[in-house]
Residue frames relative to the residue before (quaternion, step in Angstrom):
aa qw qx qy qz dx dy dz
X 1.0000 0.0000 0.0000 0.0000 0.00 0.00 0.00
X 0.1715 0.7721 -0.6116 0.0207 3.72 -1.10 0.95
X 0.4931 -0.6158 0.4384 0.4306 4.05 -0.71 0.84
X 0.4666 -0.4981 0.6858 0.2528 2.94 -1.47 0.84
X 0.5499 -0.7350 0.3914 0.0644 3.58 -1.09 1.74
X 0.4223 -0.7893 0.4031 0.1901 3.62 -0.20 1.77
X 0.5431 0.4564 -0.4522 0.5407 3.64 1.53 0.19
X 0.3059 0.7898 -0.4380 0.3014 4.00 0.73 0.11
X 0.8082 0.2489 -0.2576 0.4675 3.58 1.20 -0.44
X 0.2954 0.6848 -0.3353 0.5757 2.76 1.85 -0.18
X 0.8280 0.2213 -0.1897 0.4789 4.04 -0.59 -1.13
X 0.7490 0.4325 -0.3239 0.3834 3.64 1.11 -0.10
X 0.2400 -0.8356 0.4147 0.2686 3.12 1.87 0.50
X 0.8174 -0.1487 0.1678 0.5307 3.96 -0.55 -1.29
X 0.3736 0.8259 -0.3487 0.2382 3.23 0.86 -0.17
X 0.5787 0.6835 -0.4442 0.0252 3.18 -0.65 0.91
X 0.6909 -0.5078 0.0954 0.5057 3.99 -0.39 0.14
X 0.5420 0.2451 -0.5648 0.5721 3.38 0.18 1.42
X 0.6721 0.3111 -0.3988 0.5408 3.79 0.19 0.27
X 0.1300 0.6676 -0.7331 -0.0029 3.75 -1.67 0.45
X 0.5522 -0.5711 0.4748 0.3788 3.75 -1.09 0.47
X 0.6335 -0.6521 0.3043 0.2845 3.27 -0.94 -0.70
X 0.4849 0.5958 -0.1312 0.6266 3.03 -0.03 1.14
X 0.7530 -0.1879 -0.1289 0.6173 3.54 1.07 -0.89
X 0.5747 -0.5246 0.5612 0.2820 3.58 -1.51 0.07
X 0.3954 -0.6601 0.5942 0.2342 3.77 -1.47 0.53
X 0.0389 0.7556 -0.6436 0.1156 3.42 -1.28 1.52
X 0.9097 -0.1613 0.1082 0.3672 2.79 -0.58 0.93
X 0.7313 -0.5221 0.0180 0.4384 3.23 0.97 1.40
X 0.5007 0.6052 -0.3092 0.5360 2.97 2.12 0.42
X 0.2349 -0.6840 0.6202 0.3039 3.31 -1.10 -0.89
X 0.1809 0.8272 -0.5209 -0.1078 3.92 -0.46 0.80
X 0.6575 -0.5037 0.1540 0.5388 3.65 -0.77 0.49
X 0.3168 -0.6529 0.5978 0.3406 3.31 -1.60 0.12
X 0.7617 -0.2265 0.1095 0.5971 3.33 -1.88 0.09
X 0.6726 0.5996 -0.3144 0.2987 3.09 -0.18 -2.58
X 0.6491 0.5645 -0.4778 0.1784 3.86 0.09 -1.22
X 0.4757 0.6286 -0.4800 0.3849 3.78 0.37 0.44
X 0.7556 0.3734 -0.0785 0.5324 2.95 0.53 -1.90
X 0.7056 0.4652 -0.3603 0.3948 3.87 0.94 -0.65
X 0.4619 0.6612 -0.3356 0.4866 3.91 1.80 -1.11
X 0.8418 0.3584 -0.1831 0.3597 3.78 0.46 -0.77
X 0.4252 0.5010 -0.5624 0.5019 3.35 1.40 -0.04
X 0.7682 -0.4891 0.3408 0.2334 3.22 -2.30 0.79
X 0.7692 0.4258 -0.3055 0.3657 3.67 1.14 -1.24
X 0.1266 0.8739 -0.4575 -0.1049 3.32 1.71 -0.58
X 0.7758 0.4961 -0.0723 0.3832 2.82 0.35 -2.52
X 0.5522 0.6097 -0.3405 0.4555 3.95 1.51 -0.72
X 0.7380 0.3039 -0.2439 0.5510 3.65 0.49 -1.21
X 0.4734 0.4211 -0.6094 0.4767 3.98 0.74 0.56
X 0.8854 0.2247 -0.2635 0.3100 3.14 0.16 -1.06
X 0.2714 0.6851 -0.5135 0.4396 3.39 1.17 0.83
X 0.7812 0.2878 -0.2709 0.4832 3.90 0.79 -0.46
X 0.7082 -0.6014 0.2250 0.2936 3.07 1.24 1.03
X 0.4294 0.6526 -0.4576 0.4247 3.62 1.42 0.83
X 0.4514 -0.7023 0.5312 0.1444 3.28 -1.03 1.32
X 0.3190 -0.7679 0.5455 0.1045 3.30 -1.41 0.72
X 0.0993 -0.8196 0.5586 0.0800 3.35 0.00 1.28
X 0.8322 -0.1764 0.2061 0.4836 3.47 0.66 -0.75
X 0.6462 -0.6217 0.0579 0.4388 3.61 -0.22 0.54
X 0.6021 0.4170 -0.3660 0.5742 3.66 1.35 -0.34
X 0.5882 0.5710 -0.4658 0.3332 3.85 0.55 -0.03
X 0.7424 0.1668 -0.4868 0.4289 3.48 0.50 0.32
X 0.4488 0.4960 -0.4345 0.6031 3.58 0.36 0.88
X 0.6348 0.4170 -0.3142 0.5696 3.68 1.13 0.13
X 0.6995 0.4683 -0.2516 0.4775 3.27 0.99 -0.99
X 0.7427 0.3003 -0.2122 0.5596 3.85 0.60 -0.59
X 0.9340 0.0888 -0.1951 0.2859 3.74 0.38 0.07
X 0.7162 0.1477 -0.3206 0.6021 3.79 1.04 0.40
X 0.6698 -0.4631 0.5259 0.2458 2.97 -2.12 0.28
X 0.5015 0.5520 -0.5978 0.2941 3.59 -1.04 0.32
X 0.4915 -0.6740 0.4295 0.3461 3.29 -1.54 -0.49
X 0.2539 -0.7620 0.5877 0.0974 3.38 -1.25 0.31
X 0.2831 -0.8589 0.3619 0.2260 3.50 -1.28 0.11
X 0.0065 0.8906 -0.4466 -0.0856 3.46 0.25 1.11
X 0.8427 0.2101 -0.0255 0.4951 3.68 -0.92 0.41
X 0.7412 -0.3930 0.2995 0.4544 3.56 0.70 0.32
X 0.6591 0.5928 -0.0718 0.4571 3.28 1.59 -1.06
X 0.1647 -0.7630 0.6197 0.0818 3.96 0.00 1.11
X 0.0483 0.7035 -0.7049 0.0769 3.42 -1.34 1.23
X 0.2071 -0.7724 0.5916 0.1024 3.42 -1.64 0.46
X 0.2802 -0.8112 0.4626 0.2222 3.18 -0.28 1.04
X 0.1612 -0.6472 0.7412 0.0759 4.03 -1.08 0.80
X 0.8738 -0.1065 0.1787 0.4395 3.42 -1.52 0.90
X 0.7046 -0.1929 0.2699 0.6272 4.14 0.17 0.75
X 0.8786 0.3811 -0.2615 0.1202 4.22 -0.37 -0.25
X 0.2401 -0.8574 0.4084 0.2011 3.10 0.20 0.55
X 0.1866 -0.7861 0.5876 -0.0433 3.14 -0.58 1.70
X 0.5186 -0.6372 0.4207 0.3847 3.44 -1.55 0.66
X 0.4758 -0.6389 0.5112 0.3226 3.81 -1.15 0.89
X 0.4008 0.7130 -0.4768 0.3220 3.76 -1.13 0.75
X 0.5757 -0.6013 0.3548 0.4256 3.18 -1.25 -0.13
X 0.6507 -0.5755 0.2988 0.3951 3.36 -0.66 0.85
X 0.3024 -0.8207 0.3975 0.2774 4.19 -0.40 0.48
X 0.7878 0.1350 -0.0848 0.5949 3.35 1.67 0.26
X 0.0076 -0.8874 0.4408 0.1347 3.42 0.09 0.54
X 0.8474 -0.2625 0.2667 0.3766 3.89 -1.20 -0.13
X 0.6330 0.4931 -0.2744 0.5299 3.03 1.45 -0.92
X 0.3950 0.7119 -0.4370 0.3823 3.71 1.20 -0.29
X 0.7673 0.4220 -0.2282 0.4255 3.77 0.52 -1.71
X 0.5896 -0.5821 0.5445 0.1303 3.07 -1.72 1.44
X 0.5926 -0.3056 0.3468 0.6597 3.05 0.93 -1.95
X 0.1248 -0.6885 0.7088 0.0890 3.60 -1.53 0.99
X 0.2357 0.7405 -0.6293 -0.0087 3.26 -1.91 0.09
X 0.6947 -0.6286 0.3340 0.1035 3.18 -1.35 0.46
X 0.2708 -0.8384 0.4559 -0.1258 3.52 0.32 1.63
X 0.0129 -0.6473 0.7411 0.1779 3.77 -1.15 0.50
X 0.0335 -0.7078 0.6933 -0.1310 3.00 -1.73 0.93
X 0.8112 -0.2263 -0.0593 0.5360 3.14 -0.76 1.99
X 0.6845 -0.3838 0.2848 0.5505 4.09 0.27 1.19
X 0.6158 0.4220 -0.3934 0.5367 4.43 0.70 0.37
X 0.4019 -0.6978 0.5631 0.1854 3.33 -1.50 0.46
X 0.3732 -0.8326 0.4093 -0.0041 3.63 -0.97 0.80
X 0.0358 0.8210 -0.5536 -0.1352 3.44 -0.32 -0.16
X 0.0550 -0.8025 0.5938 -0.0183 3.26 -0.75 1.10
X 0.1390 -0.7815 0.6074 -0.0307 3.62 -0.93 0.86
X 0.2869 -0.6167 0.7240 0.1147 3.24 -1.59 0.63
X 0.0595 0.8404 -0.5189 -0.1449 3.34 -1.58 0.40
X 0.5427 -0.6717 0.2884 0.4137 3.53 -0.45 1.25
X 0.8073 -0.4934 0.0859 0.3121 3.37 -1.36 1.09
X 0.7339 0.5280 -0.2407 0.3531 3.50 0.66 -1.48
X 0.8042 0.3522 -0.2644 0.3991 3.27 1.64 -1.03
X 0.2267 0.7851 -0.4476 0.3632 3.17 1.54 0.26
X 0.7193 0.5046 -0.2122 0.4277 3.13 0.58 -1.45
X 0.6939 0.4591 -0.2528 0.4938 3.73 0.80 -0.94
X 0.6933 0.5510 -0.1709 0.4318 3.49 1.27 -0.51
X 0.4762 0.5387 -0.3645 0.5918 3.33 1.89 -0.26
X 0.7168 0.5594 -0.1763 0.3770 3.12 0.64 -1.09
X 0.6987 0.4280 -0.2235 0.5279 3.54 1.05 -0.87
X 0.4636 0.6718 -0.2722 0.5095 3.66 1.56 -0.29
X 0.7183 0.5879 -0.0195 0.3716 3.07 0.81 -1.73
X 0.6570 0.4939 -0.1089 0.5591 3.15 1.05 -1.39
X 0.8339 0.2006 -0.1091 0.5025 3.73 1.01 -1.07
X 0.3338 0.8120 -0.4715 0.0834 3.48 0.36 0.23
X 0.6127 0.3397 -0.4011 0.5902 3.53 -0.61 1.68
X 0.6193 0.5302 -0.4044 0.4145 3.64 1.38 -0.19
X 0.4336 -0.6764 0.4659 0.3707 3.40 -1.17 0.14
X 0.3904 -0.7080 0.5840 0.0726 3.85 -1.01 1.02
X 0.1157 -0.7390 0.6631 0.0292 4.00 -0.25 1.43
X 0.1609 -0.7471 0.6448 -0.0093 3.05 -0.95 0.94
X 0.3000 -0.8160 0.4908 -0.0571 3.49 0.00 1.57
X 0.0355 -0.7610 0.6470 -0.0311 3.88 -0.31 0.54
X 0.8202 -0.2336 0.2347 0.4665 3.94 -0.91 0.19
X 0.6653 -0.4729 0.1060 0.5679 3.38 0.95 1.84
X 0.4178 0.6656 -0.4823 0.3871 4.00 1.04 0.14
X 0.1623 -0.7568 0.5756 0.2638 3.22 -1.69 0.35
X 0.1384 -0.9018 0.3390 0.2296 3.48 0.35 1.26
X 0.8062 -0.1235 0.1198 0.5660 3.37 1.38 -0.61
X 0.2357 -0.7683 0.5925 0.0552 3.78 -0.70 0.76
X 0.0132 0.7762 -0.6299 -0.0226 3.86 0.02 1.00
X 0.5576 -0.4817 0.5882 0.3332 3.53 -1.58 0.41
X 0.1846 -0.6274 0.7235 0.2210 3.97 -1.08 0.57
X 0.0636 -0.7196 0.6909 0.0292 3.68 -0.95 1.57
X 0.7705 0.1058 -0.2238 0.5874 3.99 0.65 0.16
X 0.5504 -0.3827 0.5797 0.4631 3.76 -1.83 0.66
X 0.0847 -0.7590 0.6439 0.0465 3.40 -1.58 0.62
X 0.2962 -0.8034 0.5141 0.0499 3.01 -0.12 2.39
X 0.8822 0.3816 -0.0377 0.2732 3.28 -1.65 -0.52
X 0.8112 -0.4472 0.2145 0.3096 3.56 1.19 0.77
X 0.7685 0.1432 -0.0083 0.6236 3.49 0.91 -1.54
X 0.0308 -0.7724 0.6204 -0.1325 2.90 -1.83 1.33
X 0.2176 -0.8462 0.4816 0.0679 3.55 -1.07 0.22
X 0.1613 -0.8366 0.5209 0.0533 3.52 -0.88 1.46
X 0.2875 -0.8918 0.3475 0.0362 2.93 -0.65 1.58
X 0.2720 0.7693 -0.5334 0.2230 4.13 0.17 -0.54
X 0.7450 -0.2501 0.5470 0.2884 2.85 -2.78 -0.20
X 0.6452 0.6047 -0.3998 0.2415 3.67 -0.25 -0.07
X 0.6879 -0.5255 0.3612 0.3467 3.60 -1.27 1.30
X 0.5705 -0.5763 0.4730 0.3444 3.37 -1.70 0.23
X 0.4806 0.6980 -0.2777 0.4525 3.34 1.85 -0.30
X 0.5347 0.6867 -0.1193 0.4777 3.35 1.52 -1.38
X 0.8087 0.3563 -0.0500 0.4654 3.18 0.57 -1.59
């Protein structure tokens, strides 16, 4: 588990997946170039109508970092790594796989669930990290994957918990 990085709206300026700059198209929570982007990269305002949707320039490969691969970048003092479109805080991870007791997949009211247990010691570190952030968003990282980034809406005491959303039984 790592927070999904309070400078995230900030480096995504307006972006989002009914909007793209010019030049590229929205995929999958990304953005990768379109055809035109040759002929559109070389016209003088280029770099204006990016930063017209409100993408910051850190440095010349950073916007071209920011709208179309994964890795990590430094903005403001503040290392972040982007997963699939998100921009997650750089660091060591504050819980890892080895954390879960047992998860599994749950329907609830015609939606699907995930509900998880966690083994004792990290329970404890996990109330706490709940606690401390509640209203933040929580990336949940799987084998360098981002599988999903729920909002924490309550401290979560005592080990067991539940992720809720739109998402297939396949998903879950």
């Amino acid at each position: 588990f790592r927070f999904v990085s309070s400078k995230e709206n900030e480096l995504l300026g307006k972006l989002s997946s009914d909007k793209a700059p010019e030049g590229y198209v929205s995929v999958g929570g990304g953005y990768v170039r379109a055809s035109n982007y040759q002929e559109i990269s070389s016209s003088s305002n280029h770099l204006a109508n990016i930063a017209a949707f409100g993408v910051p320039r850190i440095d010349r490969r950073s916007t071209k970092f920011i709208l179309e691969r994964d890795g990590t970048v430094e903005y403001k003092g503040v290392k972040v790594t982007r997963y699939q479109g998100r921009f997650v805080e750089k660091g060591k991870p504050r819980l890892t796989g080895s954390a879960l007791k047992v998860a599994r997949a749950e329907t609830r009211l015609n939606e699907y669930a995930i509900s998880f247990e966690l083994k004792n010691e990290e329970s404890v570190v996990f109330a706490k990290l709940t606690r401390n952030n509640i209203g933040r968003q929580l990336a949940i990282i799987l084998d360098g994957e981002l599988v999903s980034a729920p909002s924490i809406k309550t401290a979560i005491e005592g080990g067991r918990g539940e992720i809720t959303g739109s998402f297939t039984l396949e998903e879950a």
